[in-house]
C-alpha positions in Angstrom: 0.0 0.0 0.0 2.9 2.2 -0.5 2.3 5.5 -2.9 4.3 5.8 -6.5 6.1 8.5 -4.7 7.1 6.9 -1.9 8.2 4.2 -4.0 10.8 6.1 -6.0 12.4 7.3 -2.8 14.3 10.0 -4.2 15.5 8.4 -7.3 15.1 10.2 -10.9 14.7 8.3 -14.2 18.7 8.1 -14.2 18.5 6.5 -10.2 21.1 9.0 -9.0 18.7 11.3 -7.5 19.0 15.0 -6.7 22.9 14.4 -5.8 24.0 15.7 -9.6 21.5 18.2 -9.2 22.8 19.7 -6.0 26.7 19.1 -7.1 26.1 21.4 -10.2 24.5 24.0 -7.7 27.0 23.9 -5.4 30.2 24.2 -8.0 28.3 26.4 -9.6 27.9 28.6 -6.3 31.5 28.1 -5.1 32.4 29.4 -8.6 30.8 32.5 -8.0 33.2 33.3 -5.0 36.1 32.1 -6.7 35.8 33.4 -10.2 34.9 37.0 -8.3 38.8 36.4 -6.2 40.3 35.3 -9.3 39.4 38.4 -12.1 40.4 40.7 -9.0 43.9 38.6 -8.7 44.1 39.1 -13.0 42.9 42.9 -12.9 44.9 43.8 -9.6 48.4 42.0 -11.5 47.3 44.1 -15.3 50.9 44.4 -16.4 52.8 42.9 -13.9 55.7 40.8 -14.2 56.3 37.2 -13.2 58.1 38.1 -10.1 55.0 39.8 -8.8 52.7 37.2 -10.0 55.3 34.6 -7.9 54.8 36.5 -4.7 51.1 37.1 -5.2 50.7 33.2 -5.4 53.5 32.8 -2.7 51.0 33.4 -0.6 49.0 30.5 1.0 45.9 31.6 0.6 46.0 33.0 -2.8 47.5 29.7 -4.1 44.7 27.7 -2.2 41.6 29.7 -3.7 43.8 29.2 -6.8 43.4 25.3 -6.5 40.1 25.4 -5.1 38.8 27.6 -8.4 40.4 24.7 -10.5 38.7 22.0 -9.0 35.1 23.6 -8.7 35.6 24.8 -12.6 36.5 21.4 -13.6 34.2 19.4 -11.6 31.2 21.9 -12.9 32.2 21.8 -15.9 32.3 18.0 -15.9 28.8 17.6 -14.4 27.5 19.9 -17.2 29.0 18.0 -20.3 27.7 14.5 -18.7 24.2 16.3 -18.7 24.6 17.3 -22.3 26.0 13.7 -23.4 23.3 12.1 -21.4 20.6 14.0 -22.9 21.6 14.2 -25.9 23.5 10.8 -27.1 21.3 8.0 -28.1 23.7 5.1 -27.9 24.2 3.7 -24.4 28.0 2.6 -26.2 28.9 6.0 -27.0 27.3 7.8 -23.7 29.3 5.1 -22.0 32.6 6.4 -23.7 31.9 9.7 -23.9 31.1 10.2 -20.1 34.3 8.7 -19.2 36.3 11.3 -22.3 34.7 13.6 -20.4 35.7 12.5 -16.9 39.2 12.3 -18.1 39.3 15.2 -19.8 38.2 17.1 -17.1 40.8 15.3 -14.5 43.1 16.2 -16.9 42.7 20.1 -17.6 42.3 20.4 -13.4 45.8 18.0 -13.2 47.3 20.6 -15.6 46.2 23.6 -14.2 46.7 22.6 -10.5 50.4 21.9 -11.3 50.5 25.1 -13.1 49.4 27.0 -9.9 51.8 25.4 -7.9 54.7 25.6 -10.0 53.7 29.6 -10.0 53.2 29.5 -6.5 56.5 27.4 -5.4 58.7 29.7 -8.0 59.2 26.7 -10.0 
């Protein structure tokens, strides 16, 4: 005697439920605050050199919020492109691969960038 709705407990057509929902809010939320600290960091450095760009990320902080900004982009951006292929690729063959392009993909432009930062940021 249970209800449809109480039946589906949570669980969308996909069975992953409002999680992928709430992860593309909250990346995209987080991005606000660090996309904001990041164009200040770009317009406050407008024609700097390195050197001042190395101290600027020397910092702790500043390198941190530089890593953090990486990982929400790339992880929002993954969640985003996975809706796309899902919605929008027919063949469960090709979503299969394309979700897990995407997941590497993404892994790999937050890898690159992450090591970027700290290279900047240990004066490498």
């Amino acid at each position: 005697m249970r209800t449809p709705l109480s039946r589906v407990s949570g669980l969308g057509s996909a069975g992953s439920g409002p999680g992928h929902f709430l992860q593309q809010r909250l990346t995209a939320v987080a991005n606000l605050v660090l996309v904001v600290f990041f164009v200040w960091m770009v317009l406050s450095h407008l024609g700097a050199g390195r050197a001042d760009l190395q101290a600027a990320f020397a910092n702790p902080l500043v390198a941190a919020a530089a890593v953090l900004a990486v990982v929400s982009i790339a992880w929002h951006m993954r969640l985003g492109m996975q809706v796309v292929i899902e919605d929008y690729v027919a063949s469960e063959a090709a979503k299969f691969v394309l979700v897990a392009l995407n997941t590497f993909f993404a892994a790999a432009v937050a890898a690159i960038s992450i090591v970027s930062v700290l290279m900047l940021a240990l004066g490498g």
